[in-house]
N, C-alpha and C positions, 0 to 999 in steps of 0.2 A: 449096802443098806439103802444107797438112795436109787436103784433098781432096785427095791422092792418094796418101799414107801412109793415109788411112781407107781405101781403096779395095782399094790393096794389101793391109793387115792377111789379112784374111780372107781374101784368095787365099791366102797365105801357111799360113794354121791349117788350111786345106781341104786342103797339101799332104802330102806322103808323111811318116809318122812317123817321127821316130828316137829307138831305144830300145839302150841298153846294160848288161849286166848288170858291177856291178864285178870279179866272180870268174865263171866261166863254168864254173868246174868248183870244186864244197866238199866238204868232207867229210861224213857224215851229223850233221845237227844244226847246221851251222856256218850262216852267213848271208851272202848277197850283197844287193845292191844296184841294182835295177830302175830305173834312170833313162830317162825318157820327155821328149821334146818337141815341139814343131814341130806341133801334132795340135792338133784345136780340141775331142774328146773323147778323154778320158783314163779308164782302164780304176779300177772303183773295187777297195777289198782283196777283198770279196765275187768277184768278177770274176775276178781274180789265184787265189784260194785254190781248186787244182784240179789234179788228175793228182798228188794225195799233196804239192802246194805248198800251204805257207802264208806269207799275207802276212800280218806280223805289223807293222807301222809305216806311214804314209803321209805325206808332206809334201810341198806344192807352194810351190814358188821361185819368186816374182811379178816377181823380178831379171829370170831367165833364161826366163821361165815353161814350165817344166820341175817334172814331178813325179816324186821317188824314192822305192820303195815297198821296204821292208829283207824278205827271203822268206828262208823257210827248208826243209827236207825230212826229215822222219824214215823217206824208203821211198829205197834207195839202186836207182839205174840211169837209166837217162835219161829228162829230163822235160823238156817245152816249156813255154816260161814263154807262153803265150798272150794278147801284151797289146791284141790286136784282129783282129774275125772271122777277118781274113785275113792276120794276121802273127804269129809268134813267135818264141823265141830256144830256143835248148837250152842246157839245166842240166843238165850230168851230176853227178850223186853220187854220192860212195863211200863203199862202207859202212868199216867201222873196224876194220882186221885184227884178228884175236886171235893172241896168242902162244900157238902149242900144243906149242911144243918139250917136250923131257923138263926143260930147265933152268928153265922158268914154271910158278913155285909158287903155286899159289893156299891163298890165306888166309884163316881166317874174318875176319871182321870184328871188331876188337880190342874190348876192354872199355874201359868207361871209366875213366879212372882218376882216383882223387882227388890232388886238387892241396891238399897241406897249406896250411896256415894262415901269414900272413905275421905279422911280430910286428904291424905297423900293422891288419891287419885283426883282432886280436884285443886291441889296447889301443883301436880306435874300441867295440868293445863292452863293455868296461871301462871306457870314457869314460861312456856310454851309462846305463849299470849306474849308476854313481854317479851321476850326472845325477837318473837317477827314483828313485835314495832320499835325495839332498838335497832334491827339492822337497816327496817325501812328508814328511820329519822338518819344513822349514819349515812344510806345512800344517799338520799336528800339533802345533808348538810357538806357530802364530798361533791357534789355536783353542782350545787348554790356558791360553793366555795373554789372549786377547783382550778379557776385563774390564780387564788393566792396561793395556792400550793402548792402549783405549777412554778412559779415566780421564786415561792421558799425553798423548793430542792431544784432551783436553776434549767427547767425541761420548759417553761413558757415561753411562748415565739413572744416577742414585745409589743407589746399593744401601738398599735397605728392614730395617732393621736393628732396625725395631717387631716387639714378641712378636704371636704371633697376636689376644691381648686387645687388648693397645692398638690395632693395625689397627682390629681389630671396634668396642672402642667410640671412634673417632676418626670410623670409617664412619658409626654411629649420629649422631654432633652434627652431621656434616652435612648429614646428612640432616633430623634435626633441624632445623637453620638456614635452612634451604632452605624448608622448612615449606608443603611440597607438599600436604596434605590444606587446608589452610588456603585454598590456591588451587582449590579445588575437584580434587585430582587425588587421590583418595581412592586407588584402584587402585594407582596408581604408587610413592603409598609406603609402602605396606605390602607391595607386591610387592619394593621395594629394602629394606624392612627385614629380611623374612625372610631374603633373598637373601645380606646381611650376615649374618645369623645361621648359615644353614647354609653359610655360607665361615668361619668360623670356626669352628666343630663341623669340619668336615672339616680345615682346617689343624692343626687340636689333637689331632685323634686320626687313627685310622684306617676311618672311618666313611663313605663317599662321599655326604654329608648333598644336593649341588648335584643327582646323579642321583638322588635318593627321593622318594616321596611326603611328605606329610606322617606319616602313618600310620605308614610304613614307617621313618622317623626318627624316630620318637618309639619303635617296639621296639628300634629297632637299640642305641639310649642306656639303653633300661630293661633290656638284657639285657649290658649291656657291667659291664663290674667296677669303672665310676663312683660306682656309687650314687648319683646326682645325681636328686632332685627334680623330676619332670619337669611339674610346674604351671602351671611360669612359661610355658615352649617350647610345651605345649598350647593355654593358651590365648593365646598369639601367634599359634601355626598356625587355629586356629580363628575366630579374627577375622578372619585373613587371607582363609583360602577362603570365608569367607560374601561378603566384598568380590569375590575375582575370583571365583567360579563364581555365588554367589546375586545378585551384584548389591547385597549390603547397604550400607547407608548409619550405620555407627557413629556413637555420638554423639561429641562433641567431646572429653569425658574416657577413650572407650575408644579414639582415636588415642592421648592422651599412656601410657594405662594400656600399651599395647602398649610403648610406647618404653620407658617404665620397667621393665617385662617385661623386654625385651629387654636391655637393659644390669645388669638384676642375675642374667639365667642367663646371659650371658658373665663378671663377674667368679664368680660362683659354680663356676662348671665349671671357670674359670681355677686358683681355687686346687687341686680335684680334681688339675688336670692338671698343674700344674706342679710337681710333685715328679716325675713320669715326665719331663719335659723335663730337668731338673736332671740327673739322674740319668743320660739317656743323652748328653749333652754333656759329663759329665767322663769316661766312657766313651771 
């Protein structure tokens, strides 16, 4: 049986087409429905699209094996839907009356109109509105705030509440203690000591001692309305830069002379300065 169901098939797809359209007559623009079977070739849209038809869909039904292809016409009168060399269908289309009576008013084309505001569309943007200035006032009051909150879940470094002297000379003994020239690192601490020095010249006044030269810190202080001494600071910067630019090798007493330098132009400047500190804190 199924040698002679194989047999038959193809006699069968060899035989004469049948093809139906769903509407046989549309209006212009509307669409029918091209159903084909029984055909062993079936016409493709390229095919179909022709005589002002177009085929706009295609689907084949492996059920029924039958394919329907959806066509349409923008040119009204009669067209052959041509679904092989030698067969076709007629499509008649009409075109789409117009009313020209005296009682068919034509109209321009209306304006648009605005459609007011409902109250929910206009409280979701009041929702909105508050929305992004609650989160602004919260970011502003976590960052107005964020030392004490820092302090209340325990993550705050502790506020440094030492005058600029005490820093400087607490800076100095550590340095001190460290007793870096001692280990042969000559460079490094007289490069930390000055460094100390000109951070406390600049936190005490208004002098940017960190960006100056040496030179240039030493006018900036002899022209300021300190009056301060500037001996001790000379000759710190002077042993200094013989160390980093000349390569000099101080002797043992001109490391501690430095240090003792050091620690008597910070209290010496301290007391200069701390009448202006005083002064502008009860301010």
């Amino acid at each position: 049986m199924l040698v002679v169901a194989g047999w038959l098939l193809p006699i069968a797809l060899r035989g004469q087409a049948v093809a139906t359209l769903s509407a046989d007559t549309i209006l212009l623009g509307d669409q029918t429905t091209l159903t084909i079977s029984h055909t062993a070739e079936f016409p493709s849209t390229d095919m179909l699209t022709r005589d002002g038809i177009v085929a706009l869909d295609q689907r084949f039904d492996t059920a029924t094996a039958s394919q329907a292809t959806v066509l349409t016409c923008f040119e009204p009168g009669d067209r052959y839907v041509r679904f092989s060399p030698d067969d076709s269908l007629l499509l008649v289309v009409l075109d789409v009356e117009v009313d020209t009576s005296a009682n068919a008013e034509i109209r321009d084309i209306a304006n648009i109109e605005r459609v007011p505001y409902t109250f929910w569309e206009i409280f979701r943007w009041v929702l909105l509105t508050m929305a992004i200035l609650a989160i602004a006032f919260l970011a502003w009051w976590l960052y107005t705030h964020r030392r004490k909150i820092q302090q209340v879940l325990g993550v705050a470094e502790p506020i440094d509440t030492r005058t600029p002297e005490q820093r400087a000379l607490d800076t100095l003994e550590e340095l001190r203690n460290r007793k870096l020239w001692q280990s042969g690192k000559v460079k490094e601490y007289h490069t930390e000591l000055t460094d100390a020095v000109r951070r406390f010249i600049e936190e005490s006044t208004s002098i940017r001692a960190t960006d100056m030269t040496s030179d240039e810190t030493l006018s900036e202080i002899e022209s300021s309305k300190l009056k301060i001494e500037t001996s001790l600071l000379r000759d710190i910067f002077t042993t200094a830069d013989l160390v980093k630019f000349a390569k000099s090798e101080p002797l043992p007493h001109e490391h501690d002379r430095s240090m003792a330098n050091a620690v008597e132009f910070v209290k010496q400047m301290w007391q200069l300065v701390k009448p202006q500190e005083e002064e502008a804190a009860h301010e």
